[in-house]
Each structure stands twice: as structure tokens, then as C-alpha cells.
N, C-alpha and C positions, 0 to 999 in steps of 0.2 A: 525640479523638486523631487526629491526620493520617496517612494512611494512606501504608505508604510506598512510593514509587516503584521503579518499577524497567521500565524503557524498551529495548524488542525494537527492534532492527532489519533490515526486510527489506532489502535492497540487489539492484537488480537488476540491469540491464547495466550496466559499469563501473563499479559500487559494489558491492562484496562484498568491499573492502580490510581485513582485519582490523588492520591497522597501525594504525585509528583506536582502536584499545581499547588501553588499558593494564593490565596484569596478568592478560593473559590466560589462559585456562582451555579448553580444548577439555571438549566433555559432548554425549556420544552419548545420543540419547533415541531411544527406541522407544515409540510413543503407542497408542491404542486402533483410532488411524485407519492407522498405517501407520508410516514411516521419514520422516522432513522430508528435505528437498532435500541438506543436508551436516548437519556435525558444526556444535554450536551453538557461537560464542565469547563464554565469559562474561567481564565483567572492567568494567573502570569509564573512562567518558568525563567529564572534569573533576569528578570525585569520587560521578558519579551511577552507582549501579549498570546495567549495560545485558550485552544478548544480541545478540550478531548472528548474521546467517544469510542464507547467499548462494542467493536465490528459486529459481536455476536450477544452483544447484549450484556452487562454485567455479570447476569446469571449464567453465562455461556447458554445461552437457550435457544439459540435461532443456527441450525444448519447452515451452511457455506451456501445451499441454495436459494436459500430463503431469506437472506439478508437483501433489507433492499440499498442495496447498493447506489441507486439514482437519489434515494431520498439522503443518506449518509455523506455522500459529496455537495447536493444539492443546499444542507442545510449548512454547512462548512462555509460553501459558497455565502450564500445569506446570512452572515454572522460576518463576512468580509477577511475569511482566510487567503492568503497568498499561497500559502504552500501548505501541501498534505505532507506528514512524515508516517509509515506505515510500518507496526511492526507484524512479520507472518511467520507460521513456524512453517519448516517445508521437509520434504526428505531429499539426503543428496545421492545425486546419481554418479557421482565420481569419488574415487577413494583415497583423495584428495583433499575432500570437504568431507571433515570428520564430523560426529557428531557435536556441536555446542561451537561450532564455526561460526564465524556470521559473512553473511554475502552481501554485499551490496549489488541488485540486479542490475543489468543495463539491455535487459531484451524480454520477452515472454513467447511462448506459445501457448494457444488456446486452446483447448481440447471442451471447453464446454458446451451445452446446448439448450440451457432451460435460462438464460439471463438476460432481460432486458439489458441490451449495450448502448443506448442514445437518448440523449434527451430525451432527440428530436424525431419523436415516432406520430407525430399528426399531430399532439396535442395546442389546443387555444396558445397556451405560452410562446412556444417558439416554432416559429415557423420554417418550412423547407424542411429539407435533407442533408446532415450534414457526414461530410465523405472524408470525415479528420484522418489526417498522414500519424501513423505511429513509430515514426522514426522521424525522430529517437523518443523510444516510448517513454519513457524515464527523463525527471530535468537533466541532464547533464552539469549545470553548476551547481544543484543543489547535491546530485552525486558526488562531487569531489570534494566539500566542503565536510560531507560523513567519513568518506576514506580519509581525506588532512586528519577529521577530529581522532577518529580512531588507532591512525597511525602515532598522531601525540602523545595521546592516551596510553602508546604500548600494548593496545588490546591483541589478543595470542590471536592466529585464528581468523584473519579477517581478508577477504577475498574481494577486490577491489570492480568485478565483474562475475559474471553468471546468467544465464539463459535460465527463466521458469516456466515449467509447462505447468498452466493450471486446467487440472481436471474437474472433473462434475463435483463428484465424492456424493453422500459423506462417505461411500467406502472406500479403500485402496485399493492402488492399483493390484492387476495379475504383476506373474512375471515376467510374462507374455509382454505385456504392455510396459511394465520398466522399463526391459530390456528394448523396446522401438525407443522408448523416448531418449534413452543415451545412443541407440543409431542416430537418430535425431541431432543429436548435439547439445540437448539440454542437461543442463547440469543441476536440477532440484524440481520437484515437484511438489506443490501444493495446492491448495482449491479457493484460494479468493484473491487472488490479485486483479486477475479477471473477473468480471469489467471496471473491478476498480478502479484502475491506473486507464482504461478508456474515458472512463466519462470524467477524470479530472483532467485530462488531456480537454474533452470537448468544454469542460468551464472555463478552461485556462487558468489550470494553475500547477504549479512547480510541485510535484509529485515525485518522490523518492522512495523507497522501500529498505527496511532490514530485516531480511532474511536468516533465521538462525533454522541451520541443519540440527533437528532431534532425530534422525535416524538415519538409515540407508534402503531405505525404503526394502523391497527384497527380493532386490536383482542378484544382489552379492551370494556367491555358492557357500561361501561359509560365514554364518554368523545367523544370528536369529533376525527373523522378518518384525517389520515392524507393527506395532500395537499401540493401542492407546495410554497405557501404564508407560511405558518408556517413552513417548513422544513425553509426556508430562511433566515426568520424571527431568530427563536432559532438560525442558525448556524451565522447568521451576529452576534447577542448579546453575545455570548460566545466563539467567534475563534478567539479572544486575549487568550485564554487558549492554546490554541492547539500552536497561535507562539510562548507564551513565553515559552512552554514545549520545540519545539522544536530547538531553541533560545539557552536557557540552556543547554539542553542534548545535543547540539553536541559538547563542549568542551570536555565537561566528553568523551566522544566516544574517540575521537581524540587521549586523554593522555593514553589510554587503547593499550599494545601492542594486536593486533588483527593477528600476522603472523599465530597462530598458529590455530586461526579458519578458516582466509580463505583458508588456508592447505587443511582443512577436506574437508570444502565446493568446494574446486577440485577434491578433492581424489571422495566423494560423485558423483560428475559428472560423472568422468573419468570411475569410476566404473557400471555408470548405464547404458553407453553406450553397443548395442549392436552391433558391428562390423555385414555388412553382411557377408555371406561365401560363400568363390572362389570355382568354381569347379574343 
């Protein structure tokens, strides 16, 4: 029997519009780990059940570090989401990935240092250590299913892979430090994917990301460094791309029997756990 869907959305700058739900539902959850960012909106996007939830709070009021992140997936979790769909604005570190692009990741680096990353830190609920593999950090078939939709779609702009560093913030990066993260390899930088896309990995559940470049961060020798007015700016002008990808793609998701990958992605938990030992 196919397991049934049911599709979280995080939204971050300039997406945390609830007008995309129909029949919606407000549902205040209080989790193990804390309070999520706002009130969650339950109700259904072209007949598929879904959850949203605005990353920084409707009001945009809660910093990248300060969001709790454990409680926001947690309560996903507890409402009986399958799959997270996340949108993030990022800067691009290739000149390639123009401004109002969209990426779909399929890797991360971490740069941050102030965020709880695991359930499983002692607490009563869950017990042990778990030592979860992040490869492949990202679902893999829930990434191909946004690349298909977007490709159909025609959308200009759309980058079917990408490496993210996410940093502490809230401030940007130097030049200094752009400039390592594309030695590096990474192609966007922003500040909340991390530990996002960790702890939906350690719930097990199918975890994607869209990525929309609002600037070029300001490694580039010519052209203006990036600010808060222009990040805002590009992500207000082109996050009619990012709804209607997501819009579209969550039907496709929906018609996908998925029993057999959230299988794995428990087997993968269950496995990373390490039991302590009795004496």
C-alpha cells in the first residue's frame, strides 16, 4: 500500500504567503524541542494535503540563528509530513547563476557554529547518538521531480545542481571569505539550510530545496556588493517562479508511490543510532 503524502512547506524571505493553501487551518504545535517559528497552515495545494510555515516567522522577526530549527521540522514531523519543500534566497558565487536564477541544491557546506544539529542530544525522547550519512544530503527523487516540473514549465534560469555554503549571518560574508567559498567549490551562499536539511534527514523525510540567487554576493570586481534592498528587491520580482514550481511539483510528488523511499530513509535513521551500553 502507498504511503500517503502529505507535503511541509518551509518558505523563507518572500515566501511564507499562505494564500497558496486552500482550506486553510491555523494549528499551534508546541514540540519536545520548543515553539516553531509561527502558527502552522494546514490545508491542501491542488488536492494534496500540505503544511506551511514561515522559517522566520511571518513577520520576518527571528534571525537565521535563532530560528529553531529542530522544533520547525519536528512539528512537520508531528502533523505527518512526508516531504519538506524549502524555499531560500542565497547569493551566487558563479557568474553563471545570475541574479533571480533558481537552483535546485544537491550538496551543502556548513560554515555555521551556534545550531543545535540533532534530535538526539540526551534528551528523554530519543535515545543514543545518531551519526546520520548526508549523502545524498538532499531527496534525490524528490530533486528530479522540481527540475522535470520546472523544465515543463519553461522556467528561464533554472540550475538543476549547486553546492550551498551556509554561513552563521545575519551579516555577509567579507571578500575574503566569498572568495574561499568558490575556491571551495560552492556555488551560493546563504544562512539557513543548515541544520535544516540535517535534522529532516535525521526524521526521515524527503527534503528538497529552491534556491533563488538575489545577488552575487561581492566577490565579483565589478558590480555592486550585495545589500538588503536588492536581495529583496530580485526575490519580490521573481518568487512567482519559485510558487508556481512549487504549485506544480507537488501534484507530481503526490501521484509518486514514495513507500519505498521513506523505507530507506528509516532504515538510514534506525541505523545511525547508537544505543548507549549497559553495564
Amino acid at each position: 500500500m502507498a504511503c500517503k503524502v502529505k507535503i511541509g512547506i518551509i518558505g523563507g524571505s518572500g515566501l511564507d504567503d499562505s494564500e497558496i493553501i486552500e482550506s486553510r487551518t491555523e494549528r499551534v504545535v508546541n514540540t519536545h524541542f520548543g515553539i516553531p517559528s509561527d502558527v502552522l497552515i494546514e490545508g491542501k495545494i491542488a488536492g494534496v494535503d500540505c503544511v506551511l510555515l514561515a522559517r522566520h516567522g511571518r513577520n520576518h522577526s527571528i534571525m537565521p540563528s535563532n530560528v529553531n530549527y529542530r522544533a520547525n521540522i519536528w512539528a512537520l514531523k508531528t502533523l505527518g509530513c512526508t516531504h519538506v519543500l524549502v524555499s531560500t534566497a542565497t547569493g551566487s558565487l558563479r557568474e553563471e547563476i545570475h541574479p533571480g536564477d533558481i537552483v535546485i541544491p544537491d550538496n551543502f557546506i556548513d560554515r555555521t557554529t551556534k545550531r543545535a544539529q540533532t534530535f538526539y542530544d540526551g534528551n528523554e525522547l530519543l535515545v543514543g547518538v545518531c551519526h546520520i550519512p548526508m549523502e545524498p544530503a538532499f531527496c534525490s527523487r524528490t530533486r528530479e521531480v522540481l527540475i522535470e516540473t520546472a523544465q515543463g514549465l519553461g522556467i528561464a534560469g533554472v540550475h538543476a545542481k549547486g553546492t550551498v555554503v551556509t554561513i552563521e549571518g545575519p551579516r555577509f560574508s567579507s571578500k575574503a571569505e566569498s572568495n574561499l567559498f568558490r575556491q571551495w567549490g560552492a556555488d551560493l551562499v546563504n544562512m539557513t539550510l543548515v541544520p535544516e536539511v540535517v535534522l529532516a534527514k535525521e526524521a526521515g523525510l524527503c527534503y528538497a530545496a529552491i534556491a533563488m540567487a538575489t545577488d552575487y554576493d561581492c566577490w565579483r570586481q565589478m558590480g555592486q556588493d550585495v545589500n538588503v534592498a536588492d536581495v529583496l528587491s530580485t526575490f519580490k520580482k521573481n518568487v512567482t517562479k519559485v510558487t508556481e514550481l512549487i504549485i506544480n511539483a507537488i501534484p507530481k510528488i503526490a501521484a509518486l508511490d514514495w513507500s519505498e523511499t521513506v523505507e530507506e530513509l528509516g532504515k538510514t535513521v534506525n541505523t545511525s543510532i547508537m544505543l548507549p551500553h549497559s553495564n
